[in-house]
C-alpha positions in Angstrom: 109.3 211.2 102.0 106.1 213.1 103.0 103.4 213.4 100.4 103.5 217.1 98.5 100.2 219.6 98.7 100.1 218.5 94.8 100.2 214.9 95.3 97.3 215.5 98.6 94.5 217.5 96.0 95.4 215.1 93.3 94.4 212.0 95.6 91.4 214.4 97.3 90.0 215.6 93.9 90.0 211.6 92.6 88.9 210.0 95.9 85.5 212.8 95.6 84.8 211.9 91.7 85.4 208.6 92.3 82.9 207.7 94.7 81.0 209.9 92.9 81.4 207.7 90.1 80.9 204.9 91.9 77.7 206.3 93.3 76.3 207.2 89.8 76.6 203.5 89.2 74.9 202.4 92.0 72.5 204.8 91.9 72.0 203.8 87.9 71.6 199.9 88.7 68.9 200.4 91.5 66.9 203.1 89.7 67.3 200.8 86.4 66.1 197.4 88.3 63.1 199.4 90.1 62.1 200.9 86.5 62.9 198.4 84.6 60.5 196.2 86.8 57.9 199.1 86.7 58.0 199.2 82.9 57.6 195.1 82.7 54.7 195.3 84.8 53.0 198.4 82.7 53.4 196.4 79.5 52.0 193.2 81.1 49.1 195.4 82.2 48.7 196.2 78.7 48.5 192.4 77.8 46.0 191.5 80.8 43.4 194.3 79.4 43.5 192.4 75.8 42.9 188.9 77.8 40.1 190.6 79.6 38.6 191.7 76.6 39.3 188.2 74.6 38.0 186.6 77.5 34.8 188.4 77.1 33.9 187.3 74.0 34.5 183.7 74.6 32.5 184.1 77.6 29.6 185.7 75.5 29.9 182.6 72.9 29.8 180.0 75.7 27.7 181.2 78.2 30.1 180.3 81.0 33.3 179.3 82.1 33.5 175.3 81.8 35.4 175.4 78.3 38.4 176.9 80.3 38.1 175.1 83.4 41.6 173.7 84.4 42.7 174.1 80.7 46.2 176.1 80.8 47.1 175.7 77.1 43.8 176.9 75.9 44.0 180.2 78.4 47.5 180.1 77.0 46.0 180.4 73.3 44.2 183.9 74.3 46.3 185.2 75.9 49.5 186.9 74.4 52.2 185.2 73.3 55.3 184.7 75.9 52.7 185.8 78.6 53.8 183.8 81.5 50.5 182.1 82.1 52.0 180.8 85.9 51.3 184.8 86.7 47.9 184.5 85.6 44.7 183.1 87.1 41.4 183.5 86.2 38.6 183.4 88.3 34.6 183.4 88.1 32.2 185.9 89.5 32.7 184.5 93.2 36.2 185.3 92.5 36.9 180.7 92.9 40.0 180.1 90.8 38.8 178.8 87.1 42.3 178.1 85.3 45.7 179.6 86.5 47.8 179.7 89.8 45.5 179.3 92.5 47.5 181.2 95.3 48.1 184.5 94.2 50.0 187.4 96.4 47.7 190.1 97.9 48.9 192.5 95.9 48.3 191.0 92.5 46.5 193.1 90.0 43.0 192.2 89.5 41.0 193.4 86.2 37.3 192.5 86.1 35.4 190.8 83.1 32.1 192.7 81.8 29.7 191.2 80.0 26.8 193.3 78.9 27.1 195.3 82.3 27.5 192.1 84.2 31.0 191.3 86.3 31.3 187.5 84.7 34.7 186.7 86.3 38.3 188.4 87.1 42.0 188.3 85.4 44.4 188.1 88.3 48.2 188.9 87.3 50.8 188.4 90.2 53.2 191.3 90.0 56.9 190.9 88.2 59.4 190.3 91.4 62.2 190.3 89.1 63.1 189.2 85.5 63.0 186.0 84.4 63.3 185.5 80.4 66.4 185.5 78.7 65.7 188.6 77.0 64.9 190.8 79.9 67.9 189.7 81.7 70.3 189.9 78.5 68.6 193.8 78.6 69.5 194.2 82.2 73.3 193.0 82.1 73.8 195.1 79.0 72.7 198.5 80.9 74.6 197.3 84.2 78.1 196.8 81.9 76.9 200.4 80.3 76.8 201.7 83.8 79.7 200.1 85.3 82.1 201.5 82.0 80.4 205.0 82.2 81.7 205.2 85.6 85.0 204.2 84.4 85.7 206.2 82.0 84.8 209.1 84.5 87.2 207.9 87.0 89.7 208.2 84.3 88.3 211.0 83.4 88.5 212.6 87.1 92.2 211.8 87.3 92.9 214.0 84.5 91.2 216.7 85.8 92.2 216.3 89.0 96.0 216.3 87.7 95.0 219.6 85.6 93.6 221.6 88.6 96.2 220.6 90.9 98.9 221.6 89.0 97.1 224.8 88.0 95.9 225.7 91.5 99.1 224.9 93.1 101.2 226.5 90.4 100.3 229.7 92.1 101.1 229.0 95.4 104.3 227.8 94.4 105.3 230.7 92.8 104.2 232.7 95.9 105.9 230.3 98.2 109.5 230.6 96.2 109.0 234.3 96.2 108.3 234.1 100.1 111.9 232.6 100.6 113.5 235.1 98.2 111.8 237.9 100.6 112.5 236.6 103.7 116.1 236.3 102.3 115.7 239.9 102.5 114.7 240.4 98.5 112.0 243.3 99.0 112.0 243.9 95.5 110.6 240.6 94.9 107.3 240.7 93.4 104.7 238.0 92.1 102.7 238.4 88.9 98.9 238.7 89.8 97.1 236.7 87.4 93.3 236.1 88.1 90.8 237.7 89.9 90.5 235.1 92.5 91.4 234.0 96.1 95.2 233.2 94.6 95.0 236.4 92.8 94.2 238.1 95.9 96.9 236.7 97.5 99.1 237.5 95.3 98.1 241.0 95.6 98.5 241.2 99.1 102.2 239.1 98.9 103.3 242.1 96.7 101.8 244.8 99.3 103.3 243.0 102.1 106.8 243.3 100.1 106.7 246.9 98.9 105.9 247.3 102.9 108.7 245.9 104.3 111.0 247.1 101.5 109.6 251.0 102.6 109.9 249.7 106.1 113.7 248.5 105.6 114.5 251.8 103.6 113.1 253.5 107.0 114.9 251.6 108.7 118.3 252.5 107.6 117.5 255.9 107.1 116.2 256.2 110.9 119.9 254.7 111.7 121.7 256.5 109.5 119.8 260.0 110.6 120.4 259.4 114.5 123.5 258.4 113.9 124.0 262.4 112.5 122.2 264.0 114.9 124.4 262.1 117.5 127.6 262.7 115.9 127.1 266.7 115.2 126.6 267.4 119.0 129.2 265.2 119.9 131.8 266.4 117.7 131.0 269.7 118.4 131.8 268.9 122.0 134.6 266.6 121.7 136.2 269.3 119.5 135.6 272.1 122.6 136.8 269.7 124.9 140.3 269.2 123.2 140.5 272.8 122.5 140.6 273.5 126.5 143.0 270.9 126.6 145.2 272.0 124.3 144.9 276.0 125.6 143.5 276.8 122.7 140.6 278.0 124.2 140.3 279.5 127.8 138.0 277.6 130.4 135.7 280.3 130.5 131.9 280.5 130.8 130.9 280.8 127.3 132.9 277.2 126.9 131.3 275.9 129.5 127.8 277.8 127.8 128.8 276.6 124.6 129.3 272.6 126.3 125.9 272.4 128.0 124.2 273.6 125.1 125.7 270.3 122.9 124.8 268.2 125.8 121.4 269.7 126.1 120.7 269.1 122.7 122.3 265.2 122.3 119.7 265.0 125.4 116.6 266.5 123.8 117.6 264.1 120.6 117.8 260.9 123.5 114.2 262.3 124.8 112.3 262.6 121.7 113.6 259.2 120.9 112.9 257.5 123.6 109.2 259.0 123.5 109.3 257.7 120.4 109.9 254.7 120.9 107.4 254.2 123.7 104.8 255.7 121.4 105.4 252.3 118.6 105.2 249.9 121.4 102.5 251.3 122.8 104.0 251.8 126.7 103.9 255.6 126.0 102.2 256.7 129.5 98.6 258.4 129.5 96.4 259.2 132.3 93.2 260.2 130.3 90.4 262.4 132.3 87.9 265.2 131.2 90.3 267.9 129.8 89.7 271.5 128.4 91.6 271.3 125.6 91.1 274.9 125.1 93.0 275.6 128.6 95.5 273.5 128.0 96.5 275.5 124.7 96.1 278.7 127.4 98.4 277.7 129.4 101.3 276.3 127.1 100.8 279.5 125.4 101.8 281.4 128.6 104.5 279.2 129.0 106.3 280.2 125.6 105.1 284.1 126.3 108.5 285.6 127.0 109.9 283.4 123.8 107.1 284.4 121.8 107.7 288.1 122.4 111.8 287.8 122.5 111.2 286.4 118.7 108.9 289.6 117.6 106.2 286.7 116.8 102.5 288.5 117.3 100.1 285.4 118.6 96.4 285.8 118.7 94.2 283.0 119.8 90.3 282.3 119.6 89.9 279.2 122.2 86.8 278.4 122.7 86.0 275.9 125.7 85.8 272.0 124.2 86.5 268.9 126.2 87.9 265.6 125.2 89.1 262.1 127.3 92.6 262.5 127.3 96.0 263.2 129.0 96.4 267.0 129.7 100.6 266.9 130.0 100.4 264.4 126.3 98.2 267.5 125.0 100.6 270.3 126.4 103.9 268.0 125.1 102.0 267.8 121.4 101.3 272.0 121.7 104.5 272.8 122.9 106.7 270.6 120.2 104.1 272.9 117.6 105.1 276.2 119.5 108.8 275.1 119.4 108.1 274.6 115.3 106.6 277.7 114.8 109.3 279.6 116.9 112.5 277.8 114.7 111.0 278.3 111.2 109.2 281.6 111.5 110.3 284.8 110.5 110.9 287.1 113.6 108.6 289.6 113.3 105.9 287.2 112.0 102.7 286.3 113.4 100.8 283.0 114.8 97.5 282.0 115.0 96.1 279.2 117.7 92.4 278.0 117.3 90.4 275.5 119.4 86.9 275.2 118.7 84.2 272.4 118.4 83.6 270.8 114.9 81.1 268.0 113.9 81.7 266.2 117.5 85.5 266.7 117.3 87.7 269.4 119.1 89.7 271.1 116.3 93.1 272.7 117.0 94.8 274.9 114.3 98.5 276.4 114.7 98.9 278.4 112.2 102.0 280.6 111.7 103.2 283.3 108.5 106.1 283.0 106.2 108.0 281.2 105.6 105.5 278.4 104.0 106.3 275.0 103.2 106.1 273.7 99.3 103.2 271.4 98.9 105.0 268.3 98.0 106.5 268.3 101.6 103.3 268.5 103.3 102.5 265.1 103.5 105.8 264.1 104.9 105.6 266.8 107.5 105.2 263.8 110.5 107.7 261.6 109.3 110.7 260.8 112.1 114.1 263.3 110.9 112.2 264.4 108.2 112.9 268.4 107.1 111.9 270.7 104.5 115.4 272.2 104.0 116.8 268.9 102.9 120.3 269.5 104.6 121.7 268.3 107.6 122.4 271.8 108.6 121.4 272.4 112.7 120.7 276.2 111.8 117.5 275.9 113.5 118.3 273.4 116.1 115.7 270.8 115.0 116.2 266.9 114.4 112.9 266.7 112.6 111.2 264.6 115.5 108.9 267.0 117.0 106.1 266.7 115.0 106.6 262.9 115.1 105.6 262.9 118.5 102.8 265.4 117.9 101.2 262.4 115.6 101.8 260.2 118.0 100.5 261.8 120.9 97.3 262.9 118.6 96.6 259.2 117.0 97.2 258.0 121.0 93.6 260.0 121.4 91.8 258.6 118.7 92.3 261.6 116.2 93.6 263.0 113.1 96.2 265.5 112.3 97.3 267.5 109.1 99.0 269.9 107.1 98.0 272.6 104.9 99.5 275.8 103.4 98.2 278.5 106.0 96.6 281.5 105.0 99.2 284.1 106.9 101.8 282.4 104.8 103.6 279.8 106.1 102.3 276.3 107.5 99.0 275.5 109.2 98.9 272.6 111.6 95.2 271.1 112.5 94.5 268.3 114.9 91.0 266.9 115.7 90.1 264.6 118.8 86.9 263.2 119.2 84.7 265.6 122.1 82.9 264.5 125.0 79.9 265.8 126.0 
């Protein structure tokens, strides 16, 4: 059985304050030799200054150094007490060895002995290498245990905490990671309770985002399938029902029938186009051949296109198209303007009036279609671009719309690099503005 993510930061987070434990210790016992050394020596060179000075006054009694010549218990007498005398030589102005160890390292202390301004002799004190009474090393095992059960008891320490923080920084996760498999179970109502402000926190966050986004996406979903398979019924039963009424000699072959069939097919083939654009658009293999364009010609000439519709619908149109280029796809452009046109001329009163603008705007080209009653209430605004959406709410073909034409208009637009939106238009009804980035 593999080791668990709980069991792998338990062992990582007691391996680190181990051997950081460890290394305190070590780190305790070398620094505690070198200073406990340093500190033996500073005291002894306490001891050799009162020699010197004992030394001195002897010297001044005796006028020389005969009374002390080879005599280690009488140097032993004036000097301190427990003063290993074996580290201790002294020696007469030439610096010749008087009493005392005779070969002394080259880096032993040496203090001088003044007598009325006069350099009488020198105290020579070999340096502490390491300890040597009872005492000192009885000191020194005593800090080393100290040491040694310090960094036990933070080992031990360490595995607790190492215990606590696993379990409360893999708690977390493991409530994330059970919720993942209820989501991908297809649970999109699952959500995990956010609490810290942290990394897991944040992830958290996102986990729930990432669920109310595929739960939106999955109610799309089914009401994308659900709303084409509508729009391809209507048509077809419409149709099917024409169809069986020739059949039958209910109704004459005549050319209204045959009118009546082409329009149904015309419009199940319109639904199949905008789809299929559609669908191109979201994977990205929606065909543009981008150049220098005039947008403001383009709107010219799709404008003359819809003239005779325009005027068979009593719409009045007045445009203000000033010239403004962009790097795009002229046909994309006319596509996007005519699916607005064809918007305008479903949902607009006859007799009404629309408004086309193209004009520069703080390095953008700004299109407005703008059209009069009847308006759109504000609450639907936003969901204007959304694929079968329609302000009436029914599933009523009155107009002949399947609520994708303005679908594709976003597509087309965000294909450009811009923006589009809608607002309430001041003529009364709905005002459509787009904005691609200009070029010079």
């Amino acid at each position: 059985m593999k080791p668990g993510i709980t069991l792998k930061l338990f062992l990582a987070i007691l391996a680190a304050s181990a051997l950081a434990a460890i290394a305190m210790a070590v780190a305790t016992r070398l620094s505690f030799d070198s200073g406990f050394l340093g500190y033996l020596n500073q005291v002894d060179g306490e001891r050799i200054e009162f020699l010197t000075n004992r030394l001195a006054q002897e010297y001044r009694k005796r006028g020389d150094w005969e009374f002390l010549r080879n005599d280690y218990p009488r140097l032993r007498e004036l000097a301190i007490p427990d003063q290993p005398v074996q580290r201790l030589a002294l020696l007469d102005a030439s610096r010749r060895t008087v009493v005392g160890n005779p070969e002394l390292p080259e880096d032993a202390a040496v203090r001088p002995i003044v007598v009325e301004g006069r350099t009488v002799g020198w105290v020579a004190r070999a340096p502490y290498r390491r300890l040597t009474s009872a005492a000192d090393l009885a000191f020194q095992q005593e800090q080393l245990r100290a040491a040694w059960i310090i960094a036990a008891l933070a080992v031990v320490l360490a595995a607790a905490l190492a215990v606590f923080l696993a379990r409360a920084f893999l708690l977390p996760l493991k409530r994330i990671a059970q919720a993942t498999h209820r989501l991908a179970a297809g649970a999109y109502d699952t959500r995990v309770e956010v609490r810290s402000r942290d990394e897991l926190g944040g992830l958290a966050d996102d986990f729930n985002r990432l669920a109310l986004t595929l739960g939106r996406n999955e109610a799309l979903r089914r009401r994308f399938v659900a709303d084409v398979s509508h729009e391809l019924r209507t048509p077809l039963a419409v149709a099917r029902a024409e169809i069986e009424a020739i059949e039958d000699g209910v109704r004459p072959l005549t050319r209204e029938a045959v009118a009546s069939l082409k329009n149904e097919i015309g419009a199940l083939g319109k639904l199949v186009e905008d789809l299929y654009q559609l669908s191109l658009a979201d994977v990205g293999a929606l065909a543009y051949r981008k150049e220098r364009v005039d947008v403001a010609e383009v709107a010219r000439e799709t404008v003359d296109a819809f003239g005779e519709r325009l005027r068979e619908h009593g719409l009045q149109v007045q445009t203000d198209l000033s010239p403004a280029a962009v790097f795009g796809d002229g046909d994309r452009l006319a596509q996007a303007f005519r699916n607005l046109l064809e918007n305008s001329l479903r949902y607009t009163d006859a007799g009404g009036r629309l408004r086309i603008g193209v004009h520069p705007e703080h390095g953008r080209v700004a299109v407005e279609f703008e059209d009069s009653a009847p308006g759109v209430p504000a609450d639907s605004l936003p969901r204007l671009f959304e694929r079968f959406y329609r302000v009436e709410g029914s599933r009523s073909r009155a107009h002949g719309g399947a609520g994708l034409g303005l679908a594709i208009v976003r597509s087309i637009v965000e294909a450009h690099g811009g923006e589009i939106s809608a607002h309430a238009s001041k003529l009364g009804g709905l005002a459509v503005k787009i904005a691609i980035p200009q070029v010079g």
